[in-house]
Legacy VTK file of the C-alpha trace (Angstrom):
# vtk DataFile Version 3.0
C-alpha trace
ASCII
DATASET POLYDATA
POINTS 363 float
33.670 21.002 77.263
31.232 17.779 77.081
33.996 15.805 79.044
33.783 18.491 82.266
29.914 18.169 82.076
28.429 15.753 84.789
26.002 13.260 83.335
22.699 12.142 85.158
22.232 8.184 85.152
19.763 8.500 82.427
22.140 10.478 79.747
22.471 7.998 77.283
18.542 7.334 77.236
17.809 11.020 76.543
20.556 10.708 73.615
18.893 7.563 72.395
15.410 9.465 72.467
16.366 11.977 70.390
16.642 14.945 72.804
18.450 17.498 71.810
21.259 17.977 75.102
22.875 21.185 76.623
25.079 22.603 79.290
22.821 23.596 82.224
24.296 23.715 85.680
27.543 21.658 85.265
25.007 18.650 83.700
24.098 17.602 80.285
20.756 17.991 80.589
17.691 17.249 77.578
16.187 20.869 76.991
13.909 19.086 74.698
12.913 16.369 72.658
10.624 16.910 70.128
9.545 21.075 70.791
8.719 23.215 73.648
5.495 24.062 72.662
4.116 20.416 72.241
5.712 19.916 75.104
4.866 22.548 76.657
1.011 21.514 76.100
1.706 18.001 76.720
1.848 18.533 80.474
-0.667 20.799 80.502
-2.964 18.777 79.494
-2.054 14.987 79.779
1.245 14.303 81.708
5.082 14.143 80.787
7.890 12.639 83.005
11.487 15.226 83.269
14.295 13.663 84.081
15.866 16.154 87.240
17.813 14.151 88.556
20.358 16.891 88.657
18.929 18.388 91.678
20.991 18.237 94.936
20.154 16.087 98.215
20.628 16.736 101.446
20.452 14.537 104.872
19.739 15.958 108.206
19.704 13.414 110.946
19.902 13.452 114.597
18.741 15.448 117.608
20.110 18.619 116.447
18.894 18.552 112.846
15.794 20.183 113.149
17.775 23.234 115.231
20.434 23.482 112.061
17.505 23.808 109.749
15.819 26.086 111.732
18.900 28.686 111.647
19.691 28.164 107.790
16.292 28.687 106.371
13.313 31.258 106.564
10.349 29.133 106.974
9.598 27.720 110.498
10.176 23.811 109.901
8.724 23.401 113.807
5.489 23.117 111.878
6.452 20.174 109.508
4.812 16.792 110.304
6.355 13.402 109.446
5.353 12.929 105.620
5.116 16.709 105.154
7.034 19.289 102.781
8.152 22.884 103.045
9.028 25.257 100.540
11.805 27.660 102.049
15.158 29.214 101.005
18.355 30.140 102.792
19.006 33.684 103.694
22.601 34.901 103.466
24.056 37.173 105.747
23.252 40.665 103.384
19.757 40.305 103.022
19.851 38.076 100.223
18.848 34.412 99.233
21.812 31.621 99.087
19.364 29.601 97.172
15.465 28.151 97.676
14.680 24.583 98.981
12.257 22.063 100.223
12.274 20.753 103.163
11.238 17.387 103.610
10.534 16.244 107.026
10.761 11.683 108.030
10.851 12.081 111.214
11.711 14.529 114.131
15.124 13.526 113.609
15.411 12.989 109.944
14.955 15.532 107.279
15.917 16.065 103.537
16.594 19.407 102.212
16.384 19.324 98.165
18.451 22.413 96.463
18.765 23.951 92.901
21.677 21.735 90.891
23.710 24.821 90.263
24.268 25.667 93.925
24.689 22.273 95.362
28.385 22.779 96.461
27.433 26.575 97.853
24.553 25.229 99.566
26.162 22.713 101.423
29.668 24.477 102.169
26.844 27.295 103.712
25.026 24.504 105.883
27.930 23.500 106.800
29.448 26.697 108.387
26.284 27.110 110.647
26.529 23.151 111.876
28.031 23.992 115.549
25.639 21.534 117.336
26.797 18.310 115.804
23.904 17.650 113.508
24.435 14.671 110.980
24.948 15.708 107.152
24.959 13.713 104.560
24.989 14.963 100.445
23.588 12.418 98.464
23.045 14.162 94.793
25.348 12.001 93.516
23.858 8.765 94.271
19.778 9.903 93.518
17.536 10.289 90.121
14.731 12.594 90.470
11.710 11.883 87.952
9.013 14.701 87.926
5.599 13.250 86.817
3.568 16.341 86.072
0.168 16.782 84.213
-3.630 16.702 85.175
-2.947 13.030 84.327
0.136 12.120 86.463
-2.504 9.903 89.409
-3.730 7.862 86.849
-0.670 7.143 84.777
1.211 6.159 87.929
-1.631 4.487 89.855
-0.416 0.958 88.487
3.407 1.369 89.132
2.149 1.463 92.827
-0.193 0.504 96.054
-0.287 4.040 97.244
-3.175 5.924 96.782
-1.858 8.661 94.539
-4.896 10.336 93.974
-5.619 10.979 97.938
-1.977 12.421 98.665
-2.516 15.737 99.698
-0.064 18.740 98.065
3.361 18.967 99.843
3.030 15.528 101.382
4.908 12.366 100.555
5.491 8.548 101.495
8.354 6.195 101.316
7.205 3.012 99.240
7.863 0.326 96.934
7.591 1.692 93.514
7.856 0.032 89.657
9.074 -3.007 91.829
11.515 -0.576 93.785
11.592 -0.124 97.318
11.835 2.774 99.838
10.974 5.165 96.479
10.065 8.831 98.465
6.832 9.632 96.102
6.238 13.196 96.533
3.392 15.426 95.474
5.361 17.993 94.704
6.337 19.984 91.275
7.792 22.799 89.692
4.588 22.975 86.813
1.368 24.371 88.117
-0.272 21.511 86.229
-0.355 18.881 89.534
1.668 15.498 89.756
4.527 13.761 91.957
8.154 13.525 92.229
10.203 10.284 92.669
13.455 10.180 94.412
14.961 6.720 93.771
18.858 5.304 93.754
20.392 5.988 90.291
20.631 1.970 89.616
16.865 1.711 89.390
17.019 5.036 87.440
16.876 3.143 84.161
14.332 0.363 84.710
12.152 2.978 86.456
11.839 5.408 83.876
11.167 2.556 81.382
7.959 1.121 83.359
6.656 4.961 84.103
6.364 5.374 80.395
4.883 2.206 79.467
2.494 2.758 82.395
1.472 5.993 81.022
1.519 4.986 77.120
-2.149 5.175 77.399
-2.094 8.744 78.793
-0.136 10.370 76.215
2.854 10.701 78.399
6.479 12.360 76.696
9.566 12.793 78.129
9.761 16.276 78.421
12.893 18.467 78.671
14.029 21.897 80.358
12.918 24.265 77.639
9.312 23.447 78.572
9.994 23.419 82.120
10.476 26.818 82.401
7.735 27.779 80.720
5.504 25.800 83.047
6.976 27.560 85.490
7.200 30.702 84.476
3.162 30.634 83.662
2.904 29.374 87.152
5.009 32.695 88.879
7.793 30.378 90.117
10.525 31.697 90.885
14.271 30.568 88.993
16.756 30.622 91.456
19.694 33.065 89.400
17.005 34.672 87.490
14.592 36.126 90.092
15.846 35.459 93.250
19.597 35.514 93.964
22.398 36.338 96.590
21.172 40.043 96.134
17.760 39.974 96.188
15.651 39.455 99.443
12.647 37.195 100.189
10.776 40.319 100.939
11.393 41.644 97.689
10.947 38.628 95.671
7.392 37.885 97.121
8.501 34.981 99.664
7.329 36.837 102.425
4.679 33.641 103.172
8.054 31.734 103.752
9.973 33.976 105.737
8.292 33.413 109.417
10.121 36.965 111.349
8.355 34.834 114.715
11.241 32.816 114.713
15.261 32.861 114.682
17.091 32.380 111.990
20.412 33.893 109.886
19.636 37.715 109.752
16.413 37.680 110.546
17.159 41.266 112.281
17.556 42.083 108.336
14.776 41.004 107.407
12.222 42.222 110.435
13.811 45.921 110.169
13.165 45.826 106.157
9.632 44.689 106.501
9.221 47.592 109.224
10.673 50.060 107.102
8.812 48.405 103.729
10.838 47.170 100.933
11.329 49.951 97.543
10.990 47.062 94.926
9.008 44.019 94.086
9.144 41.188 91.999
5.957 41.778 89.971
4.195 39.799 86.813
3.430 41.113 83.512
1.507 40.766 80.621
2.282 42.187 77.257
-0.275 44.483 75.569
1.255 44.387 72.059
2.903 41.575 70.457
6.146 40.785 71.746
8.282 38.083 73.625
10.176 39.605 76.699
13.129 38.181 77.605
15.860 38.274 81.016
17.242 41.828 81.225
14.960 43.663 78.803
14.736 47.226 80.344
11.432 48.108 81.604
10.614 51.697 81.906
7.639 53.952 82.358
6.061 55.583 79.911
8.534 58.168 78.956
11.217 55.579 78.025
13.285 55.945 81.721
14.327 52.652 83.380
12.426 51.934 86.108
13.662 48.286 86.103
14.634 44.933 84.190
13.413 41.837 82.695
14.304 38.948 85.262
12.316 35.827 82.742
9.739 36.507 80.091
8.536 34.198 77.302
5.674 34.042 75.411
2.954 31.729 76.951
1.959 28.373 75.021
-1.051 28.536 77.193
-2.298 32.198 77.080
-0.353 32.941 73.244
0.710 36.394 74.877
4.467 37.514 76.547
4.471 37.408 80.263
7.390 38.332 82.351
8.790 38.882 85.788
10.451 41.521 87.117
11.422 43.587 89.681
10.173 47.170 89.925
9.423 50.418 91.872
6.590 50.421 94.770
4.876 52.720 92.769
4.721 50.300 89.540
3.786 47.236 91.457
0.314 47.436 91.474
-2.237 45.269 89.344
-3.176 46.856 86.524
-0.646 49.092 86.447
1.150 50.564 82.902
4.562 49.597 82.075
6.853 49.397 78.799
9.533 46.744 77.790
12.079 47.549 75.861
12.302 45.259 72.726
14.824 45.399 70.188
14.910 49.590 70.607
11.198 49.843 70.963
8.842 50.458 73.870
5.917 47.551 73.937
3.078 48.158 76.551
2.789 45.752 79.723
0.329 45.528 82.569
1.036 44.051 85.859
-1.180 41.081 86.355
-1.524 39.238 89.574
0.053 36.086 89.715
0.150 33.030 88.312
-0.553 33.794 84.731
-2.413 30.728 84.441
-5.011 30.100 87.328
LINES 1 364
363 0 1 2 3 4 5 6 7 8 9 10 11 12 13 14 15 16 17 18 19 20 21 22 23 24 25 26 27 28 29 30 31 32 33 34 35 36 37 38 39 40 41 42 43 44 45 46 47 48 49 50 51 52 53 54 55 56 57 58 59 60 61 62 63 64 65 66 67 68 69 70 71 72 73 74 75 76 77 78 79 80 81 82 83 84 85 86 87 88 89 90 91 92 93 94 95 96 97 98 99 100 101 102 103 104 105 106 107 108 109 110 111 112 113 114 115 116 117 118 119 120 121 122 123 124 125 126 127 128 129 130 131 132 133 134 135 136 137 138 139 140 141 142 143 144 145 146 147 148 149 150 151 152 153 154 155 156 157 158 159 160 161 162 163 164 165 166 167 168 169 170 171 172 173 174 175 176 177 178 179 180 181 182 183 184 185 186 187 188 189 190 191 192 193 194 195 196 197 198 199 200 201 202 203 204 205 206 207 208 209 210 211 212 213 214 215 216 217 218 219 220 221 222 223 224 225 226 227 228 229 230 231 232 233 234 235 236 237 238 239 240 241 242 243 244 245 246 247 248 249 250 251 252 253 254 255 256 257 258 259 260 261 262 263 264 265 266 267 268 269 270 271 272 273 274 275 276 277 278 279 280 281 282 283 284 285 286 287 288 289 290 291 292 293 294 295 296 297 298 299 300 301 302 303 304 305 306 307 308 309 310 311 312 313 314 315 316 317 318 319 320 321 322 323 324 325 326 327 328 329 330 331 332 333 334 335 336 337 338 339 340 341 342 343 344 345 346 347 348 349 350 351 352 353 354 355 356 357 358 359 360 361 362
């Protein structure tokens, strides 16, 4: 099974750290290296460096790339500027989500789409289908690392590696520059963590040397490698959605609260979907809870209301390093969905309160 994993350029350094490895996406990813709680609190509050290299690539180029990503995602790219970032997805053609993306934007003729690492071969078989107008593709997962920098002390750590400001990059923007000695790094300020930070895409020969200098740099900050388990608790304290877990082919934007990135103004692959559902309102929502008794949800507990009937499921729960209570998402009723609200989950044959909380867990 090992053998038909792929390996990011950095494998043997994660197995020479100690990190414990596992199957996630077709890789052999780290899912941690020492535990997810520490972490988990490592990023928190000082700053850890993931290895996602994983992650799939995407060129647009030419005068018909911003029209192809216009029709493939939800968000209205129009509005990116060079040096900018969106955060969209791809609708499918039943109401659903192929996957979620960012868009980033180089110039009006250059773009770079970044997808989830599990759906890099759907993703770009579905571009591809919609490319009638001759715009340029190129898939370059194979050839990039991706280095997420997160924590309230990812700026400072960094600052030496570097001429760019860090600290004065705005959120969602990012610049092409020499890096740890590297050049045309993209430095993005970007993450999946809630806890600020950049992300690095560089060419998977510098992989090694860069990862090497970012942790000496940030030796003085406390920085860890830190691995997948951890990641999606960040996450998951943050509200993020996990592409397979809370959004999928089946669910739509509407319903899974990605209404802010589905712009109805605009054409795009079944938008008429999408505008008559929002007309007629939507009979579920992705909603965030908090457990009232001790418990840890988990993905496909029941929920129910409070005479035990299933009103809905678990999509991820865990219990929150931060907070030290369970928190979950899933999707329920209209008539649940409300803050405050009462619901049960389902653990191991008994019923455990919940309330609906407005998200993120962790403000």
């Amino acid at each position: 099974m090992m053998d038909e994993l792929k390996k990011v350029a950095l494998n043997s350094v994660h197995v020479a750290l100690g990190a414990k490895m596992v199957p996630f996406a077709g890789y052999n990813m780290p899912v941690r290296y020492t535990s997810d709680l520490d972490e988990h609190h490592t990023v928190r509050q000082h700053v850890g460096i993931f290895d996602v290299s994983h992650m799939g690539e995407f060129m647009v180029r030419g005068p018909r790339a911003l029209d192809l990503i216009q029709q493939v995602t939800t968000n209205d790219a129009a509005k990116l500027t060079d040096g900018k970032v969106q955060y969209s997805c791809f609708p499918n053609e039943q109401g659903g989500i192929v996957d979620d993306l960012l868009v980033y934007r180089f110039s009006a003729e250059a773009y770079m789409l970044v997808v989830n690492a599990s759906n890099i071969e759907k993703d770009w078989n579905w571009i591809n289908q919609f490319n009638h107008n001759g715009a340029e593709l190129e898939n370059i997962s194979e050839q990039m690392s991706l280095f997420a920098v997160q924590g309230p002390k990812a700026a400072a750590a960094l600052q030496t590696l570097t001429a760019v400001n860090l600290a004065n990059m705005g959120y969602y923007t990012f610049v092409v520059d020499q890096f740890a000695g590297v050049p045309d790094v993209i430095i993005s300020a970007t993450g999946y963590t809630g806890a600020g930070g950049f992300e690095l895409y560089l060419p998977n020969e510098h992989a090694p040397e860069v990862w090497q200098k970012i942790l000496a740099a940030g030796a003085s900050f406390n920085m860890k490698p830190i691995g997948l388990g951890a990641r999606d608790t960040l996450r998951l304290e943050m509200g993020y959605c996990l592409y397979g877990n809370d959004i999928n082919d089946a669910t739509s934007p509407l319903e899974g609260g990605l209404g802010w990135i589905t712009k109805l103004s605009k054409d795009f692959t079944n938008a008429s979907f999408l505008r008559e559902q929002k007309e007629k309102g939507i009979n579920k929502k992705l909603v965030g809870f908090e457990m009232q008794e001790q418990g840890i949800p988990r993905a496909h507990y029941e929920i129910t209301n409070e005479q035990g009937e299933p009103i809905g499921e678990v999509t991820s729960g865990t219990q929150s390093p931060t907070l030290g209570k369970g928190i979950g998402l899933g999707y329920v009723p209209l008539a649940f969905s409300q803050p405050g609200q009462e619901l049960f989950i389902k653990v191991r044959s008994k019923l455990l309160r919940a309330k609906i909380v407005k998200l993120p867990f962790v403000k």
